[in-house]
SEDRENDREN-686479 format. One record per residue (C-alpha): residue in three letters; x, y negated, z negated. Coordinates in pm, whole numbers, plus 50000, padded with zeros to 5 digits. Each point is the difference from the previous one (the first is absolute). Layout:
<dogus>
["ALA",[X,Y,Z]]
...
</dogus>
This chain:
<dogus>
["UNK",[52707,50377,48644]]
["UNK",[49694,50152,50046]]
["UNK",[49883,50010,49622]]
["UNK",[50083,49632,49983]]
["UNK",[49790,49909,50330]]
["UNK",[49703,50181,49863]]
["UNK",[50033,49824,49639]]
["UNK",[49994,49645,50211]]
["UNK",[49721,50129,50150]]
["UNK",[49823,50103,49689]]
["UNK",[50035,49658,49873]]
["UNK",[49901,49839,50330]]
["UNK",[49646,50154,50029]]
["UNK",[49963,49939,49585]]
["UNK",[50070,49653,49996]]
["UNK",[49919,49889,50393]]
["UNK",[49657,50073,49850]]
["UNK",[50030,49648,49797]]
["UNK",[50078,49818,50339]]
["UNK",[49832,50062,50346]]
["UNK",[49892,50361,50128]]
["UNK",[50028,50112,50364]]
["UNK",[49753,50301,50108]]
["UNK",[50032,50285,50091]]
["UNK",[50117,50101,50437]]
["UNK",[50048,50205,50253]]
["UNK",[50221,50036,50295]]
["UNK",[49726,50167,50197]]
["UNK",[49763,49726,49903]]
["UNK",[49794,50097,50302]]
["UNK",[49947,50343,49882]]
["UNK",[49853,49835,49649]]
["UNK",[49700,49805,50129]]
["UNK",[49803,49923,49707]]
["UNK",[50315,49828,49796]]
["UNK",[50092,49771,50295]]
["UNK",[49629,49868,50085]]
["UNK",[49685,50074,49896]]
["UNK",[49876,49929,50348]]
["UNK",[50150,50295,50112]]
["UNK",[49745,50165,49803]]
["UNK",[49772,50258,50226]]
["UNK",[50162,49853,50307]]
["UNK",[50105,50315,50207]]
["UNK",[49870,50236,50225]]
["UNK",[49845,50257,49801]]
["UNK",[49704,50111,49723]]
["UNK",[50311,49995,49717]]
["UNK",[50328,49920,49927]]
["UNK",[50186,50168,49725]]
["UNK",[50415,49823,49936]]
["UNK",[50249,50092,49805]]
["UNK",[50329,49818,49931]]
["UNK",[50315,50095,49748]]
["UNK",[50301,49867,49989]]
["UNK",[50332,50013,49759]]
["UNK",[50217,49735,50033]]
["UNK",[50362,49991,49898]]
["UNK",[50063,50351,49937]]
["UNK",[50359,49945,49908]]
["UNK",[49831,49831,49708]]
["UNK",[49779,50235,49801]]
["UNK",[49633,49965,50083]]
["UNK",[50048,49623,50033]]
["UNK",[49708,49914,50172]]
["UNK",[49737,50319,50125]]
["UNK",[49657,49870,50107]]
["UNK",[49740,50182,50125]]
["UNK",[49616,49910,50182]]
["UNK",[49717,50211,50149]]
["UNK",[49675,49826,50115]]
["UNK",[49690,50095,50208]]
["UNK",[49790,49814,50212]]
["UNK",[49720,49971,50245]]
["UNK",[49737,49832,50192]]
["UNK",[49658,49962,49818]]
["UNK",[49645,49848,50123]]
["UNK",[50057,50080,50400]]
["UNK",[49691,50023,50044]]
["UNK",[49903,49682,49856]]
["UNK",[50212,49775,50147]]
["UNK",[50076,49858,50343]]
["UNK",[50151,50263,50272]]
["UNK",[50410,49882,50003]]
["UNK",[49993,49909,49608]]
["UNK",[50182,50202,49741]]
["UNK",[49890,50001,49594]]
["UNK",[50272,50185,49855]]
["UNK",[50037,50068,49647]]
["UNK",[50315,50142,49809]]
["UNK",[50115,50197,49714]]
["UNK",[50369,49990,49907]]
["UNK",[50279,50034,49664]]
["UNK",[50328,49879,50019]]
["UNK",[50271,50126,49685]]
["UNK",[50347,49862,49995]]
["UNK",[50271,50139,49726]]
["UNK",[50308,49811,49972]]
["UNK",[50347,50038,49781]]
["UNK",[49959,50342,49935]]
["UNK",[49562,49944,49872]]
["UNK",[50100,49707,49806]]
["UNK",[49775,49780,50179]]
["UNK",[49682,50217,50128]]
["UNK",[49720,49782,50235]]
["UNK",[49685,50142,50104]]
["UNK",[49724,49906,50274]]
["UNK",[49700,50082,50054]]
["UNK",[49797,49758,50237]]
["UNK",[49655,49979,50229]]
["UNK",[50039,49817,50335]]
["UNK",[49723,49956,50248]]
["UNK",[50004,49789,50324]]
["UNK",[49801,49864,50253]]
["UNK",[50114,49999,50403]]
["UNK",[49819,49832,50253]]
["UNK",[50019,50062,50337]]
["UNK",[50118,49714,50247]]
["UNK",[49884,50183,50342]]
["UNK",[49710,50226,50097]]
["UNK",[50272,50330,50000]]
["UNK",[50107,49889,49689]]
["UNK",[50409,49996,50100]]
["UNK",[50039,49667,49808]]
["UNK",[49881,49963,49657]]
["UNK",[50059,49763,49643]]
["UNK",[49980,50154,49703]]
["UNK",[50034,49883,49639]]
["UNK",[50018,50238,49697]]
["UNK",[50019,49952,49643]]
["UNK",[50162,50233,49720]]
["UNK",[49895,49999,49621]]
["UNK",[50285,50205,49786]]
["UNK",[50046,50127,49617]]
["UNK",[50339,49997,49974]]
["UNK",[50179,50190,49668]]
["UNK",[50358,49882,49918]]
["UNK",[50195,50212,49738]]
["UNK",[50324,49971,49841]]
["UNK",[50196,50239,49796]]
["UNK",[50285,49839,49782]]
["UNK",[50121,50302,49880]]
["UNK",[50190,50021,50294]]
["UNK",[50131,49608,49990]]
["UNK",[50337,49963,49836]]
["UNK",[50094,49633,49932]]
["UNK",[50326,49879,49965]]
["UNK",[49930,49856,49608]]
["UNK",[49886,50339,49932]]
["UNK",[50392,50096,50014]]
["UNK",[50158,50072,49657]]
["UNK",[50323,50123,49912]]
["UNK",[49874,50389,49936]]
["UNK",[49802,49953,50316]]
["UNK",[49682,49872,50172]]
["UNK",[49698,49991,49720]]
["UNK",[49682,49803,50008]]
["UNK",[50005,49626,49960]]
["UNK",[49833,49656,50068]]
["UNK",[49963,50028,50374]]
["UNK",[49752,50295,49956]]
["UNK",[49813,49749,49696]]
["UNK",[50059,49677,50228]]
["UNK",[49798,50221,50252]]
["UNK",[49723,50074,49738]]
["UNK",[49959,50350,50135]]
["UNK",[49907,50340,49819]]
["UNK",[50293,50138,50066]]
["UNK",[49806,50319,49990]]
["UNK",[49751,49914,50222]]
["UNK",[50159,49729,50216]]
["UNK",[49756,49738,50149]]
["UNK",[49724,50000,50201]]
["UNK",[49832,49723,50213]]
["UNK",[49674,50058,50233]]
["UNK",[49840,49735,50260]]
["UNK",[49807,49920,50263]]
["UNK",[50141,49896,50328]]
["UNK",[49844,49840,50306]]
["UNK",[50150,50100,50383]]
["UNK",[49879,49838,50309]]
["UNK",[50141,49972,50370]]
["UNK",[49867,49949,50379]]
["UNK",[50097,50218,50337]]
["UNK",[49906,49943,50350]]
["UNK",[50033,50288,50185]]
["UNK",[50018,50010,50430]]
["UNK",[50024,50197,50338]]
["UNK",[50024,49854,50306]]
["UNK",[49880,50348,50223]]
["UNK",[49878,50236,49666]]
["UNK",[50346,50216,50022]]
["UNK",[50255,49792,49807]]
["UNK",[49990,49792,49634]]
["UNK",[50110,49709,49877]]
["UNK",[49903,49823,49706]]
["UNK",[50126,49749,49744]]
["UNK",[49871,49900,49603]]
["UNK",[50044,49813,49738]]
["UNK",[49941,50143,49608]]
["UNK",[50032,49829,49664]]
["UNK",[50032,50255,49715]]
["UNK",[49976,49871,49603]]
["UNK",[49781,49730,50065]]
["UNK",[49887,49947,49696]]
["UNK",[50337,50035,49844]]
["UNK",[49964,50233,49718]]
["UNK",[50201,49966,49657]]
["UNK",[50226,50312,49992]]
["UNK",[50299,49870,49741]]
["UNK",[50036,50280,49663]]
["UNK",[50085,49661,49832]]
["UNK",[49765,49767,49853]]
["UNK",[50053,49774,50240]]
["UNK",[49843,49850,50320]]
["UNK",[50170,50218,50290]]
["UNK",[49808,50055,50289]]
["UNK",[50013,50185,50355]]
["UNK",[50124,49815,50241]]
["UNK",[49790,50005,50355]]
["UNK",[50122,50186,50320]]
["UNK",[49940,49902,50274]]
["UNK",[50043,50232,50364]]
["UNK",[50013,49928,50345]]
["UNK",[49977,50322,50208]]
["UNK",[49994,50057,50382]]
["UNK",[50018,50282,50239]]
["UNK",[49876,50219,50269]]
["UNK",[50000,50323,50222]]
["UNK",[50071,50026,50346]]
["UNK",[49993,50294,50254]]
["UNK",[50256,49977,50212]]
["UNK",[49931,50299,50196]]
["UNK",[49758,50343,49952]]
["UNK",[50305,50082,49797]]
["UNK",[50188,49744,49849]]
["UNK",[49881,49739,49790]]
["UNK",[50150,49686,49784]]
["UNK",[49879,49894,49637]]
["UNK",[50100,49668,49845]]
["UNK",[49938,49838,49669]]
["UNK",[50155,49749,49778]]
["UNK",[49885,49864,49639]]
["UNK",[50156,49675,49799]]
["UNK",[49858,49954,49673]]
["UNK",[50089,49742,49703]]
["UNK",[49927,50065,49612]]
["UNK",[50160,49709,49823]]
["UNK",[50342,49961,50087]]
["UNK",[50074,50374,50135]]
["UNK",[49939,50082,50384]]
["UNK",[50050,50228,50246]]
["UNK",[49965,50003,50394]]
["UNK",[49989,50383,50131]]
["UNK",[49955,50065,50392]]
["UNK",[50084,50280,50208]]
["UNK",[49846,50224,50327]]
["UNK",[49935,50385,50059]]
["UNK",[49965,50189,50268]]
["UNK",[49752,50311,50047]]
["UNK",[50012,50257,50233]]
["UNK",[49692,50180,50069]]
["UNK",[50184,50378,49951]]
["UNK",[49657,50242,50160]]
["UNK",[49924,49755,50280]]
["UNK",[49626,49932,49838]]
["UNK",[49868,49688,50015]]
["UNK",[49655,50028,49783]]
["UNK",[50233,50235,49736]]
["UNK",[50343,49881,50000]]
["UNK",[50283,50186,49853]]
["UNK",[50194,49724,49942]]
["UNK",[50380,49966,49888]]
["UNK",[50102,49661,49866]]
["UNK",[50319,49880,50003]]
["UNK",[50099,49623,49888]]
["UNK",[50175,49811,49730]]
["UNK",[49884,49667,49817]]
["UNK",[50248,49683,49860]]
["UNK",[49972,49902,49649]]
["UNK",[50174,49607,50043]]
["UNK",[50351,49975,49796]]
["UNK",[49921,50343,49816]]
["UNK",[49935,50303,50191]]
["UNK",[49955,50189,50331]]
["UNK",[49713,50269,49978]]
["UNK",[49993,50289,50303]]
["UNK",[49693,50180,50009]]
["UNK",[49917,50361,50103]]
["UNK",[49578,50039,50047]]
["UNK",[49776,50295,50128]]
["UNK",[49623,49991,50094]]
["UNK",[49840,50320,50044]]
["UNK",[49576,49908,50083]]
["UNK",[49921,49762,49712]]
["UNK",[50296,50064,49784]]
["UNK",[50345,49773,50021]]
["UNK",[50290,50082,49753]]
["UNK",[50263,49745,49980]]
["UNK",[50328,50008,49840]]
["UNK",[50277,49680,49954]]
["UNK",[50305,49925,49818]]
["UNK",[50133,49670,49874]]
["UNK",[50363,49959,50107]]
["UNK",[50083,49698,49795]]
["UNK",[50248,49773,50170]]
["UNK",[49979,49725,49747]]
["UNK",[50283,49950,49764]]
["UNK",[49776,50240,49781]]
["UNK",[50125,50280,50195]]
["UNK",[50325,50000,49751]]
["UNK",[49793,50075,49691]]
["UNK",[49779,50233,50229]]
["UNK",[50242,50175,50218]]
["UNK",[49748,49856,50268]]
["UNK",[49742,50256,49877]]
["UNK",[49704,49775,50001]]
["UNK",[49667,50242,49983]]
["UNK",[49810,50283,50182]]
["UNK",[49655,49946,50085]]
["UNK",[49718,50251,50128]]
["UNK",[49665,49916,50139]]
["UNK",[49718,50233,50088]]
["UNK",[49697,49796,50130]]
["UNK",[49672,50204,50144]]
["UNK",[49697,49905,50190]]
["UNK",[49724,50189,50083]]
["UNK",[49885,50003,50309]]
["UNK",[49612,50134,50111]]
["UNK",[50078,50233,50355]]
["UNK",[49993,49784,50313]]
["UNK",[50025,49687,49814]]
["UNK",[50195,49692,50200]]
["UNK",[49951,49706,49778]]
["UNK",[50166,49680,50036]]
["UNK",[50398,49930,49981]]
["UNK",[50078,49937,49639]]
["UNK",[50321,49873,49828]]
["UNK",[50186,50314,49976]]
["UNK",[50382,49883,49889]]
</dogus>
C-alpha cells in the first residue's frame, strides 16, 4: 500500500505541475514571519531576528513533502527616521523537496518594510512591506515512472519522459522572479499585550513555472492573518493567532491558542513554557509544545490528520520544529510586537 501511495504521489507532483501549484506552509505559520507577510519584516522587539522552520510531512509516506526556511532580519535607519517608526529589512531562503527530491523548489528573497507609528509611544503602528524573490524549480524524471512506460519485461523508458521534453539525465530546470507584498497593523491598548492583524499577496506577478512549453503560471495567494498576546497574570499568559489564505482553488483556515507560563517568575527575562494546540479546518489538529529561554523560543508540533487522509496516513500528518531568536541590547523594553 505504501509503494503504491508514494507512486500516486510521484505522478501527482510531476504532472500537477501542468495545472495549478499551491506553495509551500507551515503549521507554525507564526513562527515563519517572512513567508506569511513581508510586513512582518523587522517588526519585533530587538536589534535581530534570526528563524528557522523544518518540517516533514507525511512520514508514513517517504519524504513526501520536507521543507525547510531560515531568514534574518532587522531594523535599519533608526536614526533617521521618526521616533515610533520601524525600517526593517530581511534576508530569507525557503527549499521544499517533495516525492522523494523529485520536485526540488528553492527561495531566496529580500523583503523590507516600512511601519509608521499611529501614537506618540508608538503602541499602534501600519506597516507595509514588499518581497522581491529568485525562485529555482527543479525536476528530476529519473525518478518519474509513467504508466505507458510499462512493458511486458518491465518498466523502460517511453513517450511520457519525450512528451515531457526533459534530459532525462539532467531533468529540467526553470528560474524566475517573483513579487511578494502584504500590510500589518500592529496595537496595544496599555504597552503589555499584542494584537495585530494583515493582509499579504504573494506571486503577484504570477510567474511562468510549467517544464512544458506551455503557458502555466503561479497562481496568487492571498493571507489573512490575526492575533495577539495577552498577560493574564505576572505568570500566566494567552497567545492567539489564526491565518486563512486562498491560492486558486486550494484553501486552508488554521486557528488555535497557547498558553505560557512564566517558569522563573521574571518578568523582564521570562523563562517561559508554552503549551497550546492549533486547528487545521476539515484536515488536522496540531498540539504544540514551545520553550523561551531570554531571546530564544523552540517550538515543536505534530499534524494529527483527522481528514479521511488519515487512512492512507495512519493519521501521521508531519512534525514541525521552529527555533526563532532575537537579540535583545541589556535593559531594552521596546514596544509589544506580534509574537504568535
Amino acid at each position: 500500500m505504501k509503494k503504491t501511495l508514494f507512486f500516486l504521489f510521484i505522478l501527482i507532483a510531476a504532472m500537477g505541475l501542468q495545472t495549478k501549484a499551491q506553495d509551500p506552509h507551515f503549521s507554525q505559520f507564526f513562527s515563519s514571519p517572512l513567508t506569511l507577510n513581508p510586513a512582518f519584516t523587522g517588526k519585533f522587539n530587538g536589534s535581530w531576528r534570526l528563524a528557522a522552520n523544518h518540517r516533514d510531512q507525511w512520514p508514513s509516506i517517504p519524504k513526501a513533502y520536507v521543507t525547510t526556511s531560515a531568514s534574518v532580519d532587522f531594523p535599519i535607519l533608526s536614526k533617521n527616521i521618526p521616533q515610533g517608526d520601524v525600517f526593517g529589512l530581511g534576508i530569507s531562503a525557503l527549499t521544499d523537496a517533495s516525492a522523494n527530491s523529485t520536485l526540488k523548489l528553492n527561495y531566496g528573497s529580500v523583503s523590507l518594510s516600512y511601519h509608521k507609528a499611529l501614537d506618540e509611544d508608538g503602541f499602534n503602528t501600519l506597516g507595509a512591506g514588499f518581497q522581491g524573490t529568485y525562485s529555482s524549480m527543479g525536476l528530476d524524471i529519473t525518478k518519474i515512472t509513467f504508466e505507458d512506460e510499462l512493458r511486458q519485461n518491465g518498466f523502460a523508458p517511453g513517450t511520457s519522459g519525450e512528451y515531457l521534453g526533459a534530459n532525462p539525465l539532467t531533468g529540467r530546470n526553470r528560474n524566475y522572479l517573483d513579487l511578494n507584498a502584504g500590510l500589518l497593523y500592529s496595537g496595544s491598548s496599555n504597552g503589555e499585550n499584542n494584537y495585530y492583524v494583515g493582509v499579504s499577496m504573494y506571486h503577484i506577478n504570477r510567474p511562468k513555472v510549467s517544464f512544458k512549453d506551455k503557458n502555466w503560471y503561479l497562481s496568487g495567494r492571498l493571507t489573512v492573518h490575526a492575533g495577539g498576546t495577552f498577560p493574564l497574570s505576572d505568570v500566566v499568559g494567552l497567545n492567539v493567532s489564526m491565518i486563512h489564505q486562498v491560492q486558486n482553488k486550494a484553501s486552508e483556515t488554521v486557528f488555535g491558542t497557547a498558553l505560557s507560563l512564566n517558569a522563573n517568575g521574571d518578568v523582564e527575562n521570562p523563562t517561559n513554557v508554552y503549551i497550546g494546540s492549533w486547528m487545521r479546518l476539515n484536515d488536522a489538529v496540531i498540539p504544540y509544545l514551545g520553550l523561551e529561554i531570554r531571546g530564544l523560543r523552540i517550538g515543536a508540533s505534530y499534524d494529527v490528520n483527522t481528514s479521511a487522509l488519515k487512512a492512507a496516513t495512519g493519521s501521521r500528518g508531519g512534525a514541525e520544529f521552529s527555533v526563532i531568536y532575537i537579540k535583545r541590547p541589556p535593559g531594552s523594553q521596546g514596544i509589544p510586537c506580534p509574537k504568535f
